[in-house]
C-alpha positions as CSV (number, residue, x, y, z in Angstrom):
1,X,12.8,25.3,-19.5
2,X,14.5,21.8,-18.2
3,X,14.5,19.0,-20.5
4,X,12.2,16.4,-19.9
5,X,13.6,13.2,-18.2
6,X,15.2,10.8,-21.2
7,X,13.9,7.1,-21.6
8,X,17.2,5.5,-20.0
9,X,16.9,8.5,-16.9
10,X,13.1,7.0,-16.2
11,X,14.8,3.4,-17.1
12,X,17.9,4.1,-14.1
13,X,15.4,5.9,-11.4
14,X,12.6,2.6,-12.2
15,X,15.5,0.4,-11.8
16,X,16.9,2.2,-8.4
17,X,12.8,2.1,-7.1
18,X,12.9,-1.9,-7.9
19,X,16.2,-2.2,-5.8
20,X,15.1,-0.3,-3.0
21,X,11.4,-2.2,-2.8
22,X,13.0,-5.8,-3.6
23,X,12.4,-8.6,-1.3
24,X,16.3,-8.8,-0.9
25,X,17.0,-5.0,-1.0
26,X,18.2,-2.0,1.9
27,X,14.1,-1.6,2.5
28,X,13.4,-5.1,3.3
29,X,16.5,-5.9,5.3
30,X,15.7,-2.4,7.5
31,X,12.1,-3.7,8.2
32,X,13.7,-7.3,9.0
33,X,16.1,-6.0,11.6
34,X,13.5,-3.7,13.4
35,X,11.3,-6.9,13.5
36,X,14.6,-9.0,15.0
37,X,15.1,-6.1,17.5
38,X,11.2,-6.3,18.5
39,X,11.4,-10.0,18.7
40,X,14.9,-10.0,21.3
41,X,13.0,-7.1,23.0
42,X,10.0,-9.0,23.9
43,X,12.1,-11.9,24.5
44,X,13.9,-10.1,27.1
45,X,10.4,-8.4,28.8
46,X,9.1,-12.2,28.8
47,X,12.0,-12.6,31.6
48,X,10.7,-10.0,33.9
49,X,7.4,-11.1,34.2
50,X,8.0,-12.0,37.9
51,X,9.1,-8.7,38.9
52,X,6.2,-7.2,37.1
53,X,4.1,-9.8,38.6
54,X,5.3,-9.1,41.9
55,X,5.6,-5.1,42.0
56,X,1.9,-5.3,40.5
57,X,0.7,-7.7,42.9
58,X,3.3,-7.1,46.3
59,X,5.4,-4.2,45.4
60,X,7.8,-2.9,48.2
61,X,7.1,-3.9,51.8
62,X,9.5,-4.0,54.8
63,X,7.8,-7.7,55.8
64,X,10.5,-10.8,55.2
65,X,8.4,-12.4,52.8
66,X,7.9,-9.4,50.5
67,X,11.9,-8.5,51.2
68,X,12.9,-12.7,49.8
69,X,9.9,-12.9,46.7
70,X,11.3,-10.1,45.2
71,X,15.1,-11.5,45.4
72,X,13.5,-14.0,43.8
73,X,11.7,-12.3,41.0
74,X,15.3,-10.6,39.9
75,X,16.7,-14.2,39.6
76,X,16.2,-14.4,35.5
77,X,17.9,-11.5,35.2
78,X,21.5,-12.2,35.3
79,X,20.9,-14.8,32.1
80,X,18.2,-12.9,30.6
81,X,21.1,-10.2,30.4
82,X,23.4,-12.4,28.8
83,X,20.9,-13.9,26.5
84,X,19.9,-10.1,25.3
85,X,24.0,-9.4,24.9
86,X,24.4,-12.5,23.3
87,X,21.3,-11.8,20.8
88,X,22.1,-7.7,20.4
89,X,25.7,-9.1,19.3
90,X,24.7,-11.6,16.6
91,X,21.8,-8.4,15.4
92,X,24.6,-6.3,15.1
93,X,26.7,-8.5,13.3
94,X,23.8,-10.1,11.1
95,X,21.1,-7.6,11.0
96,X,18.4,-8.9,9.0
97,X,19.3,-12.5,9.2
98,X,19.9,-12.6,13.2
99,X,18.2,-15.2,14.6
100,X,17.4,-13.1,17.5
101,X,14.5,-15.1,19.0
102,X,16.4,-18.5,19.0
103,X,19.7,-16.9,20.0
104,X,18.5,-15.8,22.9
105,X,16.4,-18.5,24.4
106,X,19.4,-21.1,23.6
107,X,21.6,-18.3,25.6
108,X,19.4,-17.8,28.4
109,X,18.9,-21.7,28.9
110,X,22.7,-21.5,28.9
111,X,23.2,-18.5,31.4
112,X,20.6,-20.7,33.4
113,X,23.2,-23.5,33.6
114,X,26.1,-21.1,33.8
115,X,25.8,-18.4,35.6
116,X,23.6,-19.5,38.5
117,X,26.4,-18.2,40.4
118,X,25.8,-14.6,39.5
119,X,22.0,-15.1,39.6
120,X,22.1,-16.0,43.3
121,X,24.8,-13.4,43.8
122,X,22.1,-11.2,42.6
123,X,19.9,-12.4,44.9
124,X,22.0,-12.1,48.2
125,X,23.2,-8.3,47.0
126,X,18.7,-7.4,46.5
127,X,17.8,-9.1,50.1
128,X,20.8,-7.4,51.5
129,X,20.1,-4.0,50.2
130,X,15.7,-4.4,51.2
131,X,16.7,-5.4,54.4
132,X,18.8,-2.0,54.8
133,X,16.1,0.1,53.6
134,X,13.6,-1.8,55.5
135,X,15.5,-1.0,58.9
136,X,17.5,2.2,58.4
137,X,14.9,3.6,55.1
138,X,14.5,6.6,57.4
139,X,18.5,8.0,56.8
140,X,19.1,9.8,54.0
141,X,22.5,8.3,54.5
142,X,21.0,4.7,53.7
143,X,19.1,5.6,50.8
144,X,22.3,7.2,49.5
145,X,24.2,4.0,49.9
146,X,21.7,1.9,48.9
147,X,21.5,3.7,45.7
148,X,25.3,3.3,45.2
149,X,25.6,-0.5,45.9
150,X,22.4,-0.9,43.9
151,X,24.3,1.1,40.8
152,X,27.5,-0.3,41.4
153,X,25.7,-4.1,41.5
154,X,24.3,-3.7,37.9
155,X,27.5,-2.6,36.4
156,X,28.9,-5.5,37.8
157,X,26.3,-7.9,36.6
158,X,26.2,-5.9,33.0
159,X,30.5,-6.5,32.8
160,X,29.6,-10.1,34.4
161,X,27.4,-10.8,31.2
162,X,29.5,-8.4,28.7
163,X,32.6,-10.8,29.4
164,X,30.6,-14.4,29.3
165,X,29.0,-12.9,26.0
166,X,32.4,-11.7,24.5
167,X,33.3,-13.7,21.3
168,X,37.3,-15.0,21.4
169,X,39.4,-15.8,18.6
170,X,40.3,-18.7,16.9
171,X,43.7,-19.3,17.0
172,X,44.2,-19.9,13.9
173,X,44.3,-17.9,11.2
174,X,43.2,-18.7,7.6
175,X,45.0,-18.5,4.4
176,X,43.1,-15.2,3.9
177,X,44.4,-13.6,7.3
178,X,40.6,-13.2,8.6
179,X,40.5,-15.0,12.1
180,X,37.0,-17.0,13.2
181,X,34.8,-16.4,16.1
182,X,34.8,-19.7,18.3
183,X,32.2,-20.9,20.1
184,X,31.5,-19.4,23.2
185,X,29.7,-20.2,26.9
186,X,29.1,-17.9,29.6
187,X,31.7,-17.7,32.3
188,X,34.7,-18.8,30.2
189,X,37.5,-16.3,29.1
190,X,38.9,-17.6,26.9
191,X,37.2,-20.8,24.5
192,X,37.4,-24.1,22.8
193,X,38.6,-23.4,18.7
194,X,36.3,-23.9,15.9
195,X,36.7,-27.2,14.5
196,X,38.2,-27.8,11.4
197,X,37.0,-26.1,8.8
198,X,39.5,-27.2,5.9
199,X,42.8,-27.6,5.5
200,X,43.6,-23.9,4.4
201,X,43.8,-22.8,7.8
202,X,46.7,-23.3,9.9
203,X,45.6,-24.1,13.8
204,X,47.3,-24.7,16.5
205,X,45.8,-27.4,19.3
206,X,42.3,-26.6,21.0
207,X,42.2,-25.3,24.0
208,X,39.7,-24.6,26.6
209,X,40.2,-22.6,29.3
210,X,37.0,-23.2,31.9
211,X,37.0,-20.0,34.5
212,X,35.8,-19.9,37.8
213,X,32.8,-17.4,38.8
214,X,36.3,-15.9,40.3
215,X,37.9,-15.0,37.5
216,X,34.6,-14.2,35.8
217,X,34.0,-11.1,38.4
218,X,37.9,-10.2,38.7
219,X,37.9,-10.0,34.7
220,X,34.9,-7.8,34.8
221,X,36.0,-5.8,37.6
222,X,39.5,-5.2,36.0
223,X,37.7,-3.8,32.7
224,X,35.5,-1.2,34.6
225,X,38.1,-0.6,36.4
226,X,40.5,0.4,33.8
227,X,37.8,2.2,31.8
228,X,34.7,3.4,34.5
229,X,33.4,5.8,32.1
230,X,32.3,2.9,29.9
231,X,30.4,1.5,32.9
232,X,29.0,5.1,33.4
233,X,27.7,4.6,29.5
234,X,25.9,1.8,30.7
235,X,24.2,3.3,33.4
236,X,23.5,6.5,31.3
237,X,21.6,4.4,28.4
238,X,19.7,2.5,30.9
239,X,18.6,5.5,32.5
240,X,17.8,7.3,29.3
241,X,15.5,4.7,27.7
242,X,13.6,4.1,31.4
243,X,13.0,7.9,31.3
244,X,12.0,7.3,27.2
245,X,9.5,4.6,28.7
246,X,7.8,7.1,30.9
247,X,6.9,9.8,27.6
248,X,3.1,9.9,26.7
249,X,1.6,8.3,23.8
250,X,4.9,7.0,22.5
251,X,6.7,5.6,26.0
252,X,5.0,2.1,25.7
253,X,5.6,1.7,22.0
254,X,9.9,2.7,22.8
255,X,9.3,0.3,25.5
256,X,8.8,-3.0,23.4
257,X,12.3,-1.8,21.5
258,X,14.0,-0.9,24.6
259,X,15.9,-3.6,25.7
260,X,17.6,-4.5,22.2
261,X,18.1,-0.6,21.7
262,X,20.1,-0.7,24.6
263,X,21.8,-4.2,24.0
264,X,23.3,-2.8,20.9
265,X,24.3,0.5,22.7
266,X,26.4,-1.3,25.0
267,X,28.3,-2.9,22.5
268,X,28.9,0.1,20.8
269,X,30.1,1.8,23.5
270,X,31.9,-1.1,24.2
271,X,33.3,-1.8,20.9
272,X,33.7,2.5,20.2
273,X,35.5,3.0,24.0
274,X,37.4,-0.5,23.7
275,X,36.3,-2.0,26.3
276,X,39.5,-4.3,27.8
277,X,38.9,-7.9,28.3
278,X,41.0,-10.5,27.9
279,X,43.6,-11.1,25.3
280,X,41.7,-13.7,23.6
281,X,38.5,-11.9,23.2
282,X,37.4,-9.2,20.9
283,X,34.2,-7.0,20.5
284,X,33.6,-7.4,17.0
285,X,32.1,-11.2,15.9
């Protein structure tokens, strides 16, 4: 027969069960971060309430104005996409102690003011593509096209955000060889230094470097360019957690974790398939 459990054995397992159940321990942070991730999730689904307004209450019609309110309805998507990036990045890095919500309402108001280019890039592409299946829906050939341009526009909007979202490097390096993440703003490639931060660190001058909407698109295109099967990652875990959505009983519940789910995917795929952006960036905050 097995010996029965000695004081300081029910002392070490007691003292392992405190760990795990204390308000600062593995159990609490894990709940914390799935409550972050529901929170950017929701954030994000809080954006497309005027496409889900207008598919519940237009939908798809080959009339003009149907064809330019729902361009319309997609324009918060280009910064709620950054926002979500900007908010999956700091969950990944933080976990726990993300501010999720706040990150990504102070990003979107700054993919507002940022990226209004892309947004109304967006725009054009959607009216472009309704008008096509409006007049020529009946080709198969259409469709086909349609679909392509439609799949090629949101890998370019997704590498349009991944590169406004990407953190860059200070260029300095401190006494303890670990370099910073500077501040960032959408549609720059490379960013102003951190301030100082104490005389340990040796810096060279700041430097900003504003891009164009140009070079914003041409660095994005280069990327997926030079590594398409990360862009085909993107479009693989967007259509895996629509079709996740669409399970009974359980597809509303993945649904409100969705969009931080696959936030986070993209920059691990990003981050896993090293994704090639400019010199000064990196994926990992």
């Amino acid at each position: 027969m097995s010996a029965a459990p000695t004081t300081s054995q029910r002392g070490g397992v007691a003292s392992r069960v405190r760990t795990l159940l204390a308000l600062d321990g593995p159990l609490a942070a894990t709940v914390l971060t799935v409550f972050r991730s529901f929170v950017l999730s929701v954030s994000f689904i809080g954006c497309l309430v005027p496409v889900l307004a207008f598919t519940a209450l237009v939908g798809w019609q080959a009339t003009h104005l149907a064809v330019w309110l729902g361009a319309a309805a997609l324009l918060p998507l280009v910064p709620a996409t950054y926002a979500l990036l900007r908010g999956a990045r700091s969950l990944l890095a933080e976990r726990g102690d993300a501010p999720a919500g706040r990150e990504f309402w102070t990003s979107f108001a700054r993919g507002c003011r940022d990226l209004w280019w892309a947004a109304l890039g967006l725009g054009v592409v959607v009216v472009v593509l309704q008008y096509d299946l409006a007049l020529f829906g009946g080709a198969d050939a259409v469709v086909l096209l349609a679909a392509v341009a439609a799949a090629l526009a949101v890998v370019l909007l997704i590498g349009v955000c991944v590169v406004a979202a990407a953190p860059t490097v200070n260029a300095g390096v401190s006494s303890a060889g670990a370099r910073a993440p500077s501040a960032q703003r959408p549609g720059v490639v490379g960013f102003r230094s951190l301030s100082e931060r104490g005389t340990s660190e040796t810096k060279r001058p700041d430097r900003t470097i504003d891009a164009s909407a140009i070079d914003t698109v041409t660095a994005a295109a280069k990327a997926i360019a030079r590594r398409p099967h990360i862009a085909l990652s993107w479009l693989l875990l967007i259509g895996l957690g629509l079709a996740a959505t669409a399970l009974p009983l359980i597809g509303p519940a993945i649904a409100l974790f969705l969009p931080a789910t696959v936030g986070a995917g993209i920059h691990i795929c990003n981050d896993a398939l090293r994704l090639p952006l400019n010199d000064e960036t990196r994926q990992t905050p």
